[in-house]
BAKE-525605 format. One line per 3 residues: number of its first residue (from 1); for each residue x, y, z of C-alpha. Coordinates in Angstrom, 3 decimals. Layout:
BEGIN
NUM = X/Y/Z; ...
This chain:
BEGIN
1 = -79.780/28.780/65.040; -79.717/29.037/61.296; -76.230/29.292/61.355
4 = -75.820/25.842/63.048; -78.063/24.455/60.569; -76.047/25.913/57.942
7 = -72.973/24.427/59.288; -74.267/21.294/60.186; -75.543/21.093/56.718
10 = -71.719/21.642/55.035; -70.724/18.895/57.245; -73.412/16.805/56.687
13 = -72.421/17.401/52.733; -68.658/16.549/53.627; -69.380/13.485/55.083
16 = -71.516/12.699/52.298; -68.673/13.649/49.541; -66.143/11.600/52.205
19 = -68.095/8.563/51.886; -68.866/8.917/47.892; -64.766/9.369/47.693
22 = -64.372/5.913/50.117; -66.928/4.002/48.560; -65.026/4.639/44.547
25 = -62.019/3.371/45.934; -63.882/0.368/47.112; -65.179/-0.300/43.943
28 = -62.000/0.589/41.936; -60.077/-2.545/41.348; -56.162/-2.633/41.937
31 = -54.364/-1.935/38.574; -50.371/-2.247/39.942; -51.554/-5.701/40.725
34 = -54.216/-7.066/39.617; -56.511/-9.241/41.921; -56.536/-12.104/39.432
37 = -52.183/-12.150/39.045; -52.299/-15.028/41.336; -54.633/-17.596/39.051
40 = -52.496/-20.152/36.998; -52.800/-17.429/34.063; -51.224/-15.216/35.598
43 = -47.323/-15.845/34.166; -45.705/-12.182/33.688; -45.069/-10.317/36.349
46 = -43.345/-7.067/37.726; -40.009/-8.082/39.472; -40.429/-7.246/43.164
49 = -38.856/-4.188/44.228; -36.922/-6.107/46.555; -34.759/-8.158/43.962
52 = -34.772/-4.985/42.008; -32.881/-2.983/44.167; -30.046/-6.092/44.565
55 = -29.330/-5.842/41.036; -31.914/-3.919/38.177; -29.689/-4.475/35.645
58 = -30.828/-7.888/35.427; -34.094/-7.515/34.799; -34.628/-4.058/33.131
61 = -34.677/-4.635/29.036; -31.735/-2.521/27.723; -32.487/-2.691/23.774
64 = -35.622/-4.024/22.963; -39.259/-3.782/24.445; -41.453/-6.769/24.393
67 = -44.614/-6.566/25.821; -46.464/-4.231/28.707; -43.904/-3.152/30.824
70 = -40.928/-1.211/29.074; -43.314/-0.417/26.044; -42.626/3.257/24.650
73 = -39.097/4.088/27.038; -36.828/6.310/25.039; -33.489/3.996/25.355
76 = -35.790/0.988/23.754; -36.752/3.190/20.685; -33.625/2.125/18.533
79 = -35.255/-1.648/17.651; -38.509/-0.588/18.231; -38.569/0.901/14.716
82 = -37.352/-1.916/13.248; -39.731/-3.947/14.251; -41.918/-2.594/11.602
85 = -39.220/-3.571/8.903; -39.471/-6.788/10.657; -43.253/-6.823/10.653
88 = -43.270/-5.846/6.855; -40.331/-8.562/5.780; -42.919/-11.087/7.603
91 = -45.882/-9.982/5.614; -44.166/-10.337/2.349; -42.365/-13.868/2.735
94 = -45.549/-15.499/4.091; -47.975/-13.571/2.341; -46.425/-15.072/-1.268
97 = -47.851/-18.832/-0.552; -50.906/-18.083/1.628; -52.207/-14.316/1.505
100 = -52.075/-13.389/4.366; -51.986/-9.474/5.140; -52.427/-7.808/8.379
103 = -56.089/-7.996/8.537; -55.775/-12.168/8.342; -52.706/-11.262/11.622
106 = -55.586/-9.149/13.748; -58.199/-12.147/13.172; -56.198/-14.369/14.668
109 = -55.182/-12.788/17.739; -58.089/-10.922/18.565; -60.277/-14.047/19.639
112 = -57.273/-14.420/22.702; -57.589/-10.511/23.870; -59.184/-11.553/27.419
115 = -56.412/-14.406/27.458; -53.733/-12.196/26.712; -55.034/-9.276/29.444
118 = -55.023/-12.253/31.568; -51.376/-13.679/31.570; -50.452/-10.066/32.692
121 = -50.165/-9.319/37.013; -50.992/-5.268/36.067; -53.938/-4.127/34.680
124 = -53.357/-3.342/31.251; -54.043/0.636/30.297; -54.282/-0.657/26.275
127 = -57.529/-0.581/24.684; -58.116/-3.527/22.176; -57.034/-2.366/19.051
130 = -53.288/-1.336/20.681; -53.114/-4.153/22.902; -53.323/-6.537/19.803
133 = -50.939/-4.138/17.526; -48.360/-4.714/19.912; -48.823/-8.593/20.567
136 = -48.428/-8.704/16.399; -45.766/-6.537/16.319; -43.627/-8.056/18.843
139 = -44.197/-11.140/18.219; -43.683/-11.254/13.899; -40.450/-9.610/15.178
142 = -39.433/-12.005/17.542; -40.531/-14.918/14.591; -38.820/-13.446/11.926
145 = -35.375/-12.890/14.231; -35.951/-16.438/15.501; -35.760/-18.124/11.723
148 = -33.097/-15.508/10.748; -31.097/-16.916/13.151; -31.981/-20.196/12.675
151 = -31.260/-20.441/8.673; -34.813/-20.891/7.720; -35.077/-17.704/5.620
154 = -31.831/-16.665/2.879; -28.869/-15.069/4.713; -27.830/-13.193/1.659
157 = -30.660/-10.713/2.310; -29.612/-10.097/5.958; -25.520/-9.751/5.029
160 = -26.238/-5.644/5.961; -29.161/-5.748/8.729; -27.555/-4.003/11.411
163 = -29.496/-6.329/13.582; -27.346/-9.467/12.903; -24.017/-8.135/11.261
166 = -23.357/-6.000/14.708; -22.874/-8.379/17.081; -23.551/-6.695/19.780
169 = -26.908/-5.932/18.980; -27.807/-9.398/18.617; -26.153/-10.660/21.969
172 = -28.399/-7.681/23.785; -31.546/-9.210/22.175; -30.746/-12.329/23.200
175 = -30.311/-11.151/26.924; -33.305/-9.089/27.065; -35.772/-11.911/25.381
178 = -34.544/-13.846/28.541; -36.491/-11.151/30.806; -39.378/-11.931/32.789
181 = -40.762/-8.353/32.193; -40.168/-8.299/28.621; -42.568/-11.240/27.509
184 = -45.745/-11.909/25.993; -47.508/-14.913/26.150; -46.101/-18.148/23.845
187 = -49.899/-18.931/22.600; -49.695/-15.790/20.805; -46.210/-16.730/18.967
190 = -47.389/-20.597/18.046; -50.225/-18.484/16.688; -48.566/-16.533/14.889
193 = -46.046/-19.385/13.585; -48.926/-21.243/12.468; -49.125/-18.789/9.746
196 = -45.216/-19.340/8.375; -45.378/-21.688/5.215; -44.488/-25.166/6.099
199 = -40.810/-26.587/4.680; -39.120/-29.917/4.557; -38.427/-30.712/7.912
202 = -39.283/-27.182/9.353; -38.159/-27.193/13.254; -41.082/-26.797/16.081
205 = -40.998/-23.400/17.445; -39.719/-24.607/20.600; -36.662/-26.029/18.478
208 = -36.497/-22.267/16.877; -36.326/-20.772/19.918; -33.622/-22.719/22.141
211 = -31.733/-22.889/18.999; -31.821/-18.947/19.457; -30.519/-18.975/22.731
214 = -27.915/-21.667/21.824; -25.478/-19.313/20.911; -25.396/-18.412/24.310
217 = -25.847/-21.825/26.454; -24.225/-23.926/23.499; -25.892/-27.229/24.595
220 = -25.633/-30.044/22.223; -28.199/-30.287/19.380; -29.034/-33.681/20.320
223 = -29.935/-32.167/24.122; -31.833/-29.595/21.768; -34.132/-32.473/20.115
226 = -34.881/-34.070/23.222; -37.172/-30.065/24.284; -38.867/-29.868/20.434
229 = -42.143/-29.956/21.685; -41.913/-28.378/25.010; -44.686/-25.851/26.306
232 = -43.458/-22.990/28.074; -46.083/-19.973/29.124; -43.371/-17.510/27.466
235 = -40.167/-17.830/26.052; -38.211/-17.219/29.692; -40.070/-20.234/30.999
238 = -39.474/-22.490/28.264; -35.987/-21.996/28.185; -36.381/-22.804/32.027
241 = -38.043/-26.105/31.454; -35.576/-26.824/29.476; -32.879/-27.225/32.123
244 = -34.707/-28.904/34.382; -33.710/-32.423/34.637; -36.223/-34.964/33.727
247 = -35.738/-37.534/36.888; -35.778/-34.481/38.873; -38.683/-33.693/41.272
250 = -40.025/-31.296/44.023; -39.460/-32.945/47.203; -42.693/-33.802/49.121
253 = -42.773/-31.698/52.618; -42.577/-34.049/55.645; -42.929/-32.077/58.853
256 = -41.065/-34.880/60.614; -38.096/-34.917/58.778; -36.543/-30.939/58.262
259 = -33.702/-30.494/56.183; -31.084/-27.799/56.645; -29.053/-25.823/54.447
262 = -25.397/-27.266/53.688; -22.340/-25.476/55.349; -19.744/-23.970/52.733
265 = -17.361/-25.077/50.488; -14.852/-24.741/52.447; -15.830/-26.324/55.742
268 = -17.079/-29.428/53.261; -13.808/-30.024/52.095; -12.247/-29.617/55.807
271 = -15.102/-32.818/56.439; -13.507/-34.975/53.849; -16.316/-33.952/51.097
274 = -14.712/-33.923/47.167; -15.867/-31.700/44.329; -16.544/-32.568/41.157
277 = -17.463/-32.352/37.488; -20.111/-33.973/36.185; -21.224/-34.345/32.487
280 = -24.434/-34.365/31.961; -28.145/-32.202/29.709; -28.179/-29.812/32.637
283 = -26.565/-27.616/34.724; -29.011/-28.353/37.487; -28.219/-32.013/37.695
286 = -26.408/-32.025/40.759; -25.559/-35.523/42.500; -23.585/-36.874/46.160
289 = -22.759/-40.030/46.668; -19.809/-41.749/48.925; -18.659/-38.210/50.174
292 = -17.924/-36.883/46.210; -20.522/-33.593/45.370; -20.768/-33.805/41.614
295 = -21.773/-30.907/39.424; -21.951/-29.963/35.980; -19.858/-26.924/34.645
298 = -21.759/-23.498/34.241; -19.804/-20.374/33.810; -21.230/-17.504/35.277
301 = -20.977/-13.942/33.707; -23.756/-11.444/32.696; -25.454/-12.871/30.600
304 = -26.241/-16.288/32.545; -26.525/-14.631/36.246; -29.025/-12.477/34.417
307 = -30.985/-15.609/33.092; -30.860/-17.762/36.509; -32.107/-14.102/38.481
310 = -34.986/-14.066/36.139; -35.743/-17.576/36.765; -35.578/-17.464/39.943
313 = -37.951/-13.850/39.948; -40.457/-16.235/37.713; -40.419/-18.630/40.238
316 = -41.213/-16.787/43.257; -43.879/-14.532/41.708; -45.904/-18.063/39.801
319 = -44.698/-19.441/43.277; -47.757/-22.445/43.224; -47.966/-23.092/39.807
322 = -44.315/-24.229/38.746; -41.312/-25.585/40.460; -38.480/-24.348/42.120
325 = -35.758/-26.039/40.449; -33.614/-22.314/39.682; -34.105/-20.979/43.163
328 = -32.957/-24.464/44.757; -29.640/-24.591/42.550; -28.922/-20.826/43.384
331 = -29.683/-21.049/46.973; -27.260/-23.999/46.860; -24.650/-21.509/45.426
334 = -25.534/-19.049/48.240; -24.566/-22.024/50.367; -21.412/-23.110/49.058
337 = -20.122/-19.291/49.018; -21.792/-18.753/52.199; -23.711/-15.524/51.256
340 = -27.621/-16.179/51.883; -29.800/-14.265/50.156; -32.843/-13.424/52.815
343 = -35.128/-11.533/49.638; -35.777/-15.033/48.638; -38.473/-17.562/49.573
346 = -37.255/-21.244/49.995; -38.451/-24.508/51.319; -35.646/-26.982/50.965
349 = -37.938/-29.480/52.337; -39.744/-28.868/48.655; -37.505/-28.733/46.512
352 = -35.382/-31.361/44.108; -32.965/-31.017/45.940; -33.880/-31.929/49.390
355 = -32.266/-35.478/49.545; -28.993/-34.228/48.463; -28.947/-31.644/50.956
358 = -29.926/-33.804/53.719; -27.063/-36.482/52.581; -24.401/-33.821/52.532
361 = -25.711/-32.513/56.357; -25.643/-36.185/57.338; -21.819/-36.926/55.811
364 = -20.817/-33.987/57.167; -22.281/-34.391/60.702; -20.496/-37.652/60.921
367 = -17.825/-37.405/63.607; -15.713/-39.929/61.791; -15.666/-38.475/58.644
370 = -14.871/-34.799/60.238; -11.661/-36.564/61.965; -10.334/-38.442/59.840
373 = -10.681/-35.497/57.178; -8.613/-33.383/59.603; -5.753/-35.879/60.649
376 = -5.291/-36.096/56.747; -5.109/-32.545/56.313; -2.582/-31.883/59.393
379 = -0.484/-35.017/58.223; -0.792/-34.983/54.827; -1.611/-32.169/53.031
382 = 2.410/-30.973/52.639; 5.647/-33.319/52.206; 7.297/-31.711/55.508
385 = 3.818/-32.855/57.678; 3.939/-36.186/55.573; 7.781/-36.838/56.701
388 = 6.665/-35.771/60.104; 4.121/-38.195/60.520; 6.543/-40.818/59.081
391 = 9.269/-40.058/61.393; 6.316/-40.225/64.314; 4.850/-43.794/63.340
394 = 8.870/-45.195/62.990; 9.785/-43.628/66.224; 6.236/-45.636/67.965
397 = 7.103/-48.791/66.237; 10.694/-48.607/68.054; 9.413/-47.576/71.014
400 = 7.048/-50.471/71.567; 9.581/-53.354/70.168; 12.934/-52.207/72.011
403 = 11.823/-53.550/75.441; 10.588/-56.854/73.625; 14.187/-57.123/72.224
406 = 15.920/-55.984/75.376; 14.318/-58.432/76.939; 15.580/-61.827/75.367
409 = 18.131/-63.950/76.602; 21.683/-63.298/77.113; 22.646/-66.044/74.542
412 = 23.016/-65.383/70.794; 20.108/-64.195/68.679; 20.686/-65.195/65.333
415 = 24.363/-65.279/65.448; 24.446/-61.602/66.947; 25.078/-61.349/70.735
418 = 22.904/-59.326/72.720; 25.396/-56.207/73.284; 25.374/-56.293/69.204
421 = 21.606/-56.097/68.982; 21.528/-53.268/71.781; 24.233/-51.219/70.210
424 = 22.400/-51.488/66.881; 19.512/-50.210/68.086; 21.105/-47.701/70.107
427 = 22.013/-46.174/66.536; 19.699/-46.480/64.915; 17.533/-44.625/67.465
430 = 20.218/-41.790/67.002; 19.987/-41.847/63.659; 15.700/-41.790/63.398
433 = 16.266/-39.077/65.630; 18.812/-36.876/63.207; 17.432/-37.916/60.057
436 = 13.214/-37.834/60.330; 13.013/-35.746/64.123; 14.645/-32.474/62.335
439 = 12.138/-31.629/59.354; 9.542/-32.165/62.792; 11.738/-29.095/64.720
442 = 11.740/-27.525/61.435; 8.213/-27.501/60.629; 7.148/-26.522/64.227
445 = 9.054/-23.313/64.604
């Protein structure tokens, strides 16, 4: 009996220790993702394993680490000691007009902590102090590179920075600033910028920082001018913004009217549907009218498949709180190359471009269109099927007026009598035949 009690009594403790260990999980909020990353706040994110795995090049940082998520990785160490150079060159060109040390830098920023811990879909591990180090760090860096690069500061001291006389360093910064992982929040860098001295004519920060990425979209400056006071939650998104077409809209969803995606490029053109370019501010501007598909230019390579991936990654993860513009225009690519990507969420009945698609579906559903399309690529898409149809339509016309001439009267017909007019045509048959019926024998076998 007492050993029953005795084991009843372990059990009994078990349990107990079972339900203790259940009940601190409970209580233990989610730190991978946090249950606040889907508030409007909420504006850097993880990249979801699935998009990952299609191509992490993309979106893993491969020089510099800004931000969270790559902070402290051994390949990112290279620039992350010259950030302090960075930080220091700040200090000293802002701190001869105003004063300002690193003690005015931590006042500013540490009112916005909670805002900061906010923007960010993981729980961050930081305590105060480090969390608002590294939002001053990386951000005096990303300043001071920004009005480098701009001309706002004397290029004669930067002639031997590594940073901007090796190219290739440069163009890697440039790529990894575009990375949804590798941001922190743009309130903290307009902060920060409020602190630069002002200058005749000094450009917005906004202007600063598409300027930056100029180099690499090389947009006009007067497209530039039209973005200088645009908002973005972090430098990927303003850049985004940037793009997207102002008379441009997300399409309102209509149960009753479903739109389908467009067939490829190829079976367009088959329908009688023409490509071509367009010159206009954005890439995304995409227009059909009267059978013609009109788009802008955009060259694709590494550097801006990296930048529309990481758009389209923002835009699925702050799904409700922005539009889809970058995930319509590459879905439309998908389309035209006919390779759907299944990883992605899309509602073509929301997006911008949701009339275009459903004109293009429409033109090319048109029976008319399809067939006359194809008789003009079997007749005339070559010289020899050309010739062929020629020979065909002379041959028809001959055929239908010979018995109307055969049949007149016996007496003269314009001065020619009637055996004249039949032998004439009796040669000229032989010659249609001879001279337009053999390219039609030659083409067919």
């Amino acid at each position: 009996m007492a050993t029953q009690m005795i084991h009843l009594s372990e059990r009994n403790r078990e349990n107990q220790d079972w339900i203790i260990s259940m009940e601190g999980k409970i209580n233990k909020p989610p730190e991978l993702l946090d249950q606040l990353a889907g508030r409007e706040a909420c504006c850097i994110f993880r990249v979801p394993q699935s998009l990952v795995q299609i191509n992490e090049k993309a979106y893993r940082p491969e020089i510099v680490s800004i931000g969270l998520y790559h902070y402290g990785k051994e390949h990112l160490k290279m620039i992350q000691e010259h950030k302090w150079r960075f930080l220091g060159a700040f200090l000293n060109q802002i701190g001869e007009q105003h004063s300002v040390g690193l003690n005015n830098l931590f006042q500013a920023i540490a009112p916005m902590e909670q805002r900061i811990r906010n923007c960010y879909s993981e729980t961050i591990g930081l305590d105060s102090h480090d969390l608002i180090k590294m939002m001053i760090l990386d951000g005096c860096f990303i300043i001071q590179l920004f009005r480098v690069v701009g001309k706002l500061l004397d290029a004669t001291n930067y002639f031997d920075d590594p940073i901007f006389n090796m190219q290739w360093i440069l163009t890697f910064l440039m790529r990894d600033l575009m990375k949804i992982e590798n941001q922190i929040p743009f309130f903290v860098l307009q902060k920060l910028f409020a602190r630069v001295p002002p200058r005749n004519e000094n450009p917005s920060l906004s202007m600063l920082t598409l300027g930056f990425f100029n180099r690499l979209f090389q947009r006009p400056d007067e497209v530039l001018k039209k973005h200088k006071d645009l908002q973005g939650k972090h430098l990927l998104d303003l850049l985004r913004l940037s793009f997207i077409p102002p008379s441009s809209s997300q399409g309102e969803f209509s149960p009753s009217t479903d739109v389908n995606l467009i067939p490829p490029a190829r079976k367009l053109h088959l329908a009688g549907i023409k490509f071509r370019s367009r010159e206009t501010d954005s890439f995304l501007d995409i227009k059909f009218a009267n059978g013609v598909l009109e788009m802008p230019p955009f060259t694709i390579d590494d550097f801006s498949s990296s930048f529309l991936l990481n758009c389209v990654a923002f835009e699925q993860c702050y799904y409700y709180h922005c539009s889809k513009h970058f995930t319509s225009y590459v879905t439309f690519l998908e389309c035209l190359i006919n390779t759907p990507n299944e990883d992605v969420v899309f509602d073509i009945n929301k997006s911008y471009m949701r009339e275009m698609f459903r004109d293009v579906n429409d033109f090319y559903n048109n029976n008319w269109h399809v067939h006359w399309a194809g008789f003009k690529h079997t007749y005339f898409d070559t010289p020899w099927s050309f010739m062929s149809a020629l020979a065909a339509l002379i041959l028809l016309i001959l055929t239908m007026i010979r018995p109307f001439l055969l049949s007149l009267p016996t007496f003269i017909l314009l001065g020619i009598p009637k055996i004249r007019v039949f032998l004439f045509l009796f040669f000229l048959n032989n010659w249609v035949n001879v001279f337009f019926l053999a390219p039609v024998v030659y083409v067919n076998c």
